[in-house]
VEXVO-647191 format. One record per residue (C-alpha): residue in one letter; x, y, z. Coordinates in steps of 0.5 Angstrom, whole numbers, padded with zeros to 4 digits, always signed. Layout:
# residues N
AXYZ
...
# end
This chain:
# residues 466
X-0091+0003+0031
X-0092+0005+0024
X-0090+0003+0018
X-0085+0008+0018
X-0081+0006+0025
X-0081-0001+0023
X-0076+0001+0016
X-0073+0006+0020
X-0071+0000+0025
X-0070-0005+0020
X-0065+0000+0016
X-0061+0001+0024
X-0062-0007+0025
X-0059-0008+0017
X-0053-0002+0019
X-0052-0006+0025
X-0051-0013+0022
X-0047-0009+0016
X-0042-0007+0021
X-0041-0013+0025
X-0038-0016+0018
X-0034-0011+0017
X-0031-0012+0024
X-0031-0019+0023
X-0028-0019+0016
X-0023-0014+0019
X-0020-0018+0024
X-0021-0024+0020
X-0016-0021+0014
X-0010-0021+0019
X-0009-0028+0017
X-0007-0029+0011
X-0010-0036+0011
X-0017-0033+0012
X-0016-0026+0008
X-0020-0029+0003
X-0027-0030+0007
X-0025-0024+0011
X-0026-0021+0004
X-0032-0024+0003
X-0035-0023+0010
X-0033-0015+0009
X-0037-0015+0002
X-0043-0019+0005
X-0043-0013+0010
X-0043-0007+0004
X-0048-0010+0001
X-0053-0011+0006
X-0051-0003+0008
X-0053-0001+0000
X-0059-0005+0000
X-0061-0002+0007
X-0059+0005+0004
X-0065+0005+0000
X-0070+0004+0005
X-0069+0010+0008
X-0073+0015+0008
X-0074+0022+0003
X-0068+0018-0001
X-0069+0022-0007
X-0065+0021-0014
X-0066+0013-0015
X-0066+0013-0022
X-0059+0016-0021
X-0056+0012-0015
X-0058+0006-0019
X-0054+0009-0025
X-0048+0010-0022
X-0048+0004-0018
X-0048+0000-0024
X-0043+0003-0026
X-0038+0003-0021
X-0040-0004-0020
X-0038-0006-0028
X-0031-0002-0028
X-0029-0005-0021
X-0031-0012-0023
X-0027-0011-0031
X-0021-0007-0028
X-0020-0011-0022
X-0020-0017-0027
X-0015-0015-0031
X-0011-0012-0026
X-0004-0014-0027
X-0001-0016-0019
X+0005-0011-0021
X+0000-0006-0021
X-0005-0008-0015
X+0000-0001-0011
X-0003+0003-0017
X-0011+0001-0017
X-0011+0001-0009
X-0008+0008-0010
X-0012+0010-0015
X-0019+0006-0011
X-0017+0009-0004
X-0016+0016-0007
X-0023+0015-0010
X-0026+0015-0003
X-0023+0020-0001
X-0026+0024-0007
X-0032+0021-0005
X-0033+0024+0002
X-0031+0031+0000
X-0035+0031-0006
X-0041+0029+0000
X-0038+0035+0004
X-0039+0040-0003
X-0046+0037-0004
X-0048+0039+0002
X-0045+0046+0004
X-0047+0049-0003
X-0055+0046-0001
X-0052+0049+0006
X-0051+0055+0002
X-0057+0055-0003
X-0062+0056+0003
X-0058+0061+0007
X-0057+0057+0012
X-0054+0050+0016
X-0056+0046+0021
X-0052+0047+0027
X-0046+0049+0028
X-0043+0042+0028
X-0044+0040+0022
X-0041+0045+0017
X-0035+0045+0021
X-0036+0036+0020
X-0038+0038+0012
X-0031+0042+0011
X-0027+0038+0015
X-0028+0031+0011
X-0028+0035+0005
X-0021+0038+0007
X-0019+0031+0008
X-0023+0027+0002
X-0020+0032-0001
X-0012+0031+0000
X-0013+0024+0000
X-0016+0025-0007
X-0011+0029-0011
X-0005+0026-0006
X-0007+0018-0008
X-0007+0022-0015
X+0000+0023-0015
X+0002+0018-0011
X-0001+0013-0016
X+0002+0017-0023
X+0010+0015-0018
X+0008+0008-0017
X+0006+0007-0025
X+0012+0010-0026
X+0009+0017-0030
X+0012+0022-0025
X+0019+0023-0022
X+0019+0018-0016
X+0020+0025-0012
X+0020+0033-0013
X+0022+0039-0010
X+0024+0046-0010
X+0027+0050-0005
X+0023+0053+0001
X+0017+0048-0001
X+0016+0046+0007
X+0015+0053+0008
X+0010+0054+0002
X+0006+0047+0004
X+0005+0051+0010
X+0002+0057+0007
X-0002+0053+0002
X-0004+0049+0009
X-0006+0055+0013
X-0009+0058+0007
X-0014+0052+0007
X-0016+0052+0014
X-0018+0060+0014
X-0022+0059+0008
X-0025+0053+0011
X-0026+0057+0017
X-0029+0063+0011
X-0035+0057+0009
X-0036+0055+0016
X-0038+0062+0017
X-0042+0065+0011
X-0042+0059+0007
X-0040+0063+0001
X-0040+0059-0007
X-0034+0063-0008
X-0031+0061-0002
X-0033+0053-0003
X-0030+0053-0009
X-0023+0057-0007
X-0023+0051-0001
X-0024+0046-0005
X-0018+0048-0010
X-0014+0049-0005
X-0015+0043-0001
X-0013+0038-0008
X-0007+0043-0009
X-0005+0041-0001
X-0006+0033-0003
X-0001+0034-0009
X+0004+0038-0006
X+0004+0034+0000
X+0007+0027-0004
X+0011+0031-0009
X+0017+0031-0005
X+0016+0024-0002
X+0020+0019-0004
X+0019+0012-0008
X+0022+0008-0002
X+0016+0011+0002
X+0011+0009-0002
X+0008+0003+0003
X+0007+0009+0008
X+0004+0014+0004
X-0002+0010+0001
X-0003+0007+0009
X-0003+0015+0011
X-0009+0017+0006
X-0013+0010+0007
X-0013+0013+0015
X-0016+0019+0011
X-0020+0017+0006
X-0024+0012+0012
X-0024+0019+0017
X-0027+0023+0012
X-0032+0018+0011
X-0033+0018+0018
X-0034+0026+0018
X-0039+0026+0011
X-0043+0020+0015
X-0045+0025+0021
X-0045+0031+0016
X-0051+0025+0013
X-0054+0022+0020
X-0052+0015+0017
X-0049+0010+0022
X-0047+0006+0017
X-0042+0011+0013
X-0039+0013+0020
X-0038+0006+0023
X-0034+0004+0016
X-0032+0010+0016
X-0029+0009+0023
X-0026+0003+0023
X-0022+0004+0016
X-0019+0010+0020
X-0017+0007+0025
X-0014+0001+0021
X-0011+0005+0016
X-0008+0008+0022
X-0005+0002+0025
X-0003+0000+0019
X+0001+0007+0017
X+0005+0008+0024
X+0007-0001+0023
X+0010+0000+0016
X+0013+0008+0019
X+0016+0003+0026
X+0019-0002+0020
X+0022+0003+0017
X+0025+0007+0024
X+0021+0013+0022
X+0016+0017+0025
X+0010+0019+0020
X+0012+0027+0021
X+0020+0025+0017
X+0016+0021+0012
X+0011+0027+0010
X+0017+0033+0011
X+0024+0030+0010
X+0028+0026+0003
X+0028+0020+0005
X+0029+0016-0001
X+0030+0021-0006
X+0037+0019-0008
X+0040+0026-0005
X+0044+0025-0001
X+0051+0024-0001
X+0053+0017+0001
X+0059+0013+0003
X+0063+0010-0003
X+0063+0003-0005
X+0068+0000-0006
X+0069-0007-0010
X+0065-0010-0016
X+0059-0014-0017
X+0062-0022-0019
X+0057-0026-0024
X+0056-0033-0023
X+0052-0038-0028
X+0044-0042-0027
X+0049-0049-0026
X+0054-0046-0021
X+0047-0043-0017
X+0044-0049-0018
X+0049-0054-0015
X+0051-0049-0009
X+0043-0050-0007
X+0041-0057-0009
X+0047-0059-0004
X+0046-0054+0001
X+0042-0055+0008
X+0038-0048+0009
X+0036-0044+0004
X+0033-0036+0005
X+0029-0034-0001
X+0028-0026-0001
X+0023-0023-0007
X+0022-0016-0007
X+0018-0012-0013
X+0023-0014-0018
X+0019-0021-0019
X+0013-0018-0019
X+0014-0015-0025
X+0018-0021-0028
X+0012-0026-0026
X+0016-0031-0023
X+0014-0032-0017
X+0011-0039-0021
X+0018-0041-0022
X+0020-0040-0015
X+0015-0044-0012
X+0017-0050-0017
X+0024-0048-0015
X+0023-0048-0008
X+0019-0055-0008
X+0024-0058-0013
X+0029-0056-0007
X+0025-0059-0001
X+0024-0066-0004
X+0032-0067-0003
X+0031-0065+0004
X+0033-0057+0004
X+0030-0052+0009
X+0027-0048+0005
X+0024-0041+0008
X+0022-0034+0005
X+0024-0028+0009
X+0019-0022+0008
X+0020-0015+0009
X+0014-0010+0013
X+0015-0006+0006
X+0018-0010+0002
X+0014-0009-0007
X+0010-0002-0007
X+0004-0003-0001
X+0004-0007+0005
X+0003-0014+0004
X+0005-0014-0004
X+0009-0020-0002
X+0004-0025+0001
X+0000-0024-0004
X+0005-0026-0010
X+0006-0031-0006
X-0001-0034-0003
X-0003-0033-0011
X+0003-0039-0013
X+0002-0043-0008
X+0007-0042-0002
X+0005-0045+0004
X+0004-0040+0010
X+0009-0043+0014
X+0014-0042+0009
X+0014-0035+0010
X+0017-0032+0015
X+0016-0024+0018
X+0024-0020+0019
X+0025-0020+0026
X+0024-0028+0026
X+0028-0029+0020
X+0034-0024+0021
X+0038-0029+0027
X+0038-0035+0022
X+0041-0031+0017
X+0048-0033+0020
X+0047-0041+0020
X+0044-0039+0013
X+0048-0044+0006
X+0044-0040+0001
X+0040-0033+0000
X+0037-0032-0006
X+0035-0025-0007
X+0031-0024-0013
X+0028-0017-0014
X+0029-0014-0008
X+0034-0008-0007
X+0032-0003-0001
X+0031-0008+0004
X+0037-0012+0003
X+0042-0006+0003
X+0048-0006+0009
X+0048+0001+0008
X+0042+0002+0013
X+0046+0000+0018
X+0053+0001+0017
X+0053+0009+0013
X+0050+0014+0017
X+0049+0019+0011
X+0045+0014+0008
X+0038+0016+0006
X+0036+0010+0009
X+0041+0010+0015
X+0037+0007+0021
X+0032+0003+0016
X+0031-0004+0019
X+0033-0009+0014
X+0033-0016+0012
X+0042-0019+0015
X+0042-0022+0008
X+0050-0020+0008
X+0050-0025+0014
X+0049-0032+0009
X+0055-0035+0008
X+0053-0035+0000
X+0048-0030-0002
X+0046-0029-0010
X+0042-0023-0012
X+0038-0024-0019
X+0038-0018-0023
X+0037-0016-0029
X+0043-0010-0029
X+0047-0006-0024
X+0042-0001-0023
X+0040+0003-0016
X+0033-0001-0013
X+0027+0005-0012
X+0029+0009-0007
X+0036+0010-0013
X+0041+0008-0008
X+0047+0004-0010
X+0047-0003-0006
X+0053-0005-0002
X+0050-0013-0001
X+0051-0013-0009
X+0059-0012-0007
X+0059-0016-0002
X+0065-0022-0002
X+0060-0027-0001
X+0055-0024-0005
X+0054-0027-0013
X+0050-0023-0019
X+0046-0028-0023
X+0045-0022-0029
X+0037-0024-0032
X+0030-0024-0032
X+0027-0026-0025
X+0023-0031-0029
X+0028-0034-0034
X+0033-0035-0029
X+0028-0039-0024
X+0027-0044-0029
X+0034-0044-0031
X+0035-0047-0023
X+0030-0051-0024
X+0032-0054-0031
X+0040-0055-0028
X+0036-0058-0021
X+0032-0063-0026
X+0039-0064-0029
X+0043-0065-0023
X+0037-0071-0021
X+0038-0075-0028
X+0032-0070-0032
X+0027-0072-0027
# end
């Protein structure tokens, strides 16, 4: 065996152990009690499979791929250290849509040296080479717009009449020119693709709404890890295929159990309104009722069951610290206390435990919708704090409801509900909530996190200031 073979089969071995991580690591994230080293094992594998890439052979451009790696390293590594955890949505948007980009800018290198030569290798691989770039493509400029929404940089949705059947032409548009690259492998026709693909991933989610956002960054993963997969073949890289294929695969899962948790299919996410404010509901009837931080504090502190239930609102008010306090001030006097958590509750899936997980709340305090709503009934107290979509009656009760049909946590079944609010505004899918008019329901008006440590102070009160 030459030298060359024994690199080669280090290299293969090194993809090997590299994608027995990312396996590992995967299975290891569907705990929140060991996504922390599942985190870990799964970077562990990407190391491996970088420092292995450069062992190959014919690699050319190190200087280059050394340059870039850096610095993608060093932006990471600053960015993701002074990301706020109400803008991780954003950056997994923004990072995920990266990918994509990646993959479809593999797939242009190669079709113009393609292109350049006059010639492909095969007939599979072109037609590999294009797809990933549609897809890397889509996944790029649709992550785009999908990250300007959740920043609150664009309107939440846009439309304009006839834009399904204009997406459709843009769609077909696509294919032939892929088809158009495939077969003369023409600049002109690479970069009229390429225009086209990114325009196809920016009016595909104009008109999706904010309340589908959770599903929206799910769909472009599984297409960012697809493309991937494509590009890995295109290269004859294992390990870019296998990655590649398990964020797909993943991403899909993820994507068809956030559309399931909301009664929808991935079709009406990608071509109806929901969340879009549109549609012309039932009226409410009734007023919100205010109630002070003391009254709230004595209801809870004698209380003997209590539902927490966060939503994106305290995120943004950074109090789930004050909450945690809350909550632990409330089990010393012996209340049962559980926090009841939606699938697409915050502005990605899992954005609650992880705001959770980062104050400390313990894993057996959390409790998924389908366990929790039965308890509602024999619920004394929930307290809503920030959540507004996943809490509304409406979904159940009001058929012409943009959210009709969405499950939703039976918050409006506690015998006393209290909602921390700053105001009497709509939630993000701009629909105006019936809980807040419920005759069981109270409106404690302020800051999510000023308000908390109000509960806590008049709970400190009620124990003689210890």
């Amino acid at each position: 065996m030459s030298a060359a073979d024994v690199i080669d089969l280090l290299v293969k071995s090194s993809y090997l152990v590299a994608a027995t991580l990312f396996l590992l690591g995967l299975q290891r994230m569907a705990s929140p009690a060991t996504a922390r080293s599942g985190i870990r094992w799964a970077g562990l594998g990407m190391v491996i499979a970088t420092i292995a890439t450069f062992f190959l052979p014919d690699l050319h451009n190190i200087p280059l791929i050394l340059a870039a790696t850096a610095i993608g390293t060093a932006v990471a590594w600053i960015s993701g250290k002074k990301v706020a955890i109400t803008d991780m949505p954003q950056m997994v948007a923004l990072y995920n849509g990266l990918g994509g980009g990646s993959a479809a800018a593999i797939g242009g290198v190669e079709l113009l040296r393609w292109s350049a030569a006059g010639q492909a290798p095969g007939a599979v691989v072109p037609v590999l080479a294009t797809l990933g770039a549609l897809i890397g493509s889509v996944a790029l400029s649709g992550s785009i717009i999908a990250w300007a929404k959740l920043d609150g940089r664009m309107d939440k949705r846009y439309a304009f009449p006839g834009m399904q059947v204009f997406n459709f032409l843009v769609f077909a548009a696509a294919i032939v020119l892929g088809g158009l690259v495939v077969w003369s492998l023409g600049v002109h026709w690479i970069v009229a693709f390429f225009l086209v693909a990114l325009a196809l991933g920016v009016l595909m989610t104009l008109p999706i709404g904010g309340a589908d956002m959770p599903v929206v960054i799910s769909l472009y993963n599984a297409l960012t890890g697809l493309a991937v997969a494509f590009e890995g073949y295109v290269l004859g890289n294992e390990a870019l295929i296998i990655a590649g294929m398990m964020v797909g695969a993943a991403g899909i899962l993820l994507t068809r159990l956030m559309a399931k948790a909301m009664n929808r299919s991935i079709g009406s996410v990608l071509f109806s309104n929901f969340g879009g404010g549109g549609a012309e509901a039932a009226e409410i009837t009734g007023s919100q009722k205010p109630i002070e931080a003391a009254d709230v504090a004595a209801m809870m502190a004698y209380a003997e069951r209590v539902v927490i239930v966060p939503g994106y609102g305290m995120a943004v008010a950074q109090a789930q610290h004050k909450i945690w306090e809350l909550t632990q001030r409330l089990i010393e006097r012996g209340v049962k206390v559980k926090f009841a958590i939606h699938p697409v509750a915050g502005r990605m899936p899992g954005h609650m435990n992880v705001l959770l997980a980062e104050a400390g709340v313990p894993y057996d305090l959390i409790v998924d919708m389908d366990d929790i709503n039965p308890e509602f009934p024999n619920t004394d107290v929930s307290l809503v704090i920030g959540a507004n979509d996943v809490v509304n009656p409406v979904a159940k009760t009001d058929p012409a409801s943009p959210i009709f049909g969405m499950p939703i946590l039976d918050v409006v079944d506690s015998k006393n509900t209290i909602v921390i609010k700053r105001g009497k505004g709509t939630g993000f899918a701009g629909i105006e909530n019936a809980l807040f008019y419920a005759d069981n329901t109270r409106m404690l008006y302020g800051d999510g996190a000023e308000m908390a440590s109000a509960l806590v102070s008049e709970l400190k009160a009620l124990d003689g200031g210890h």
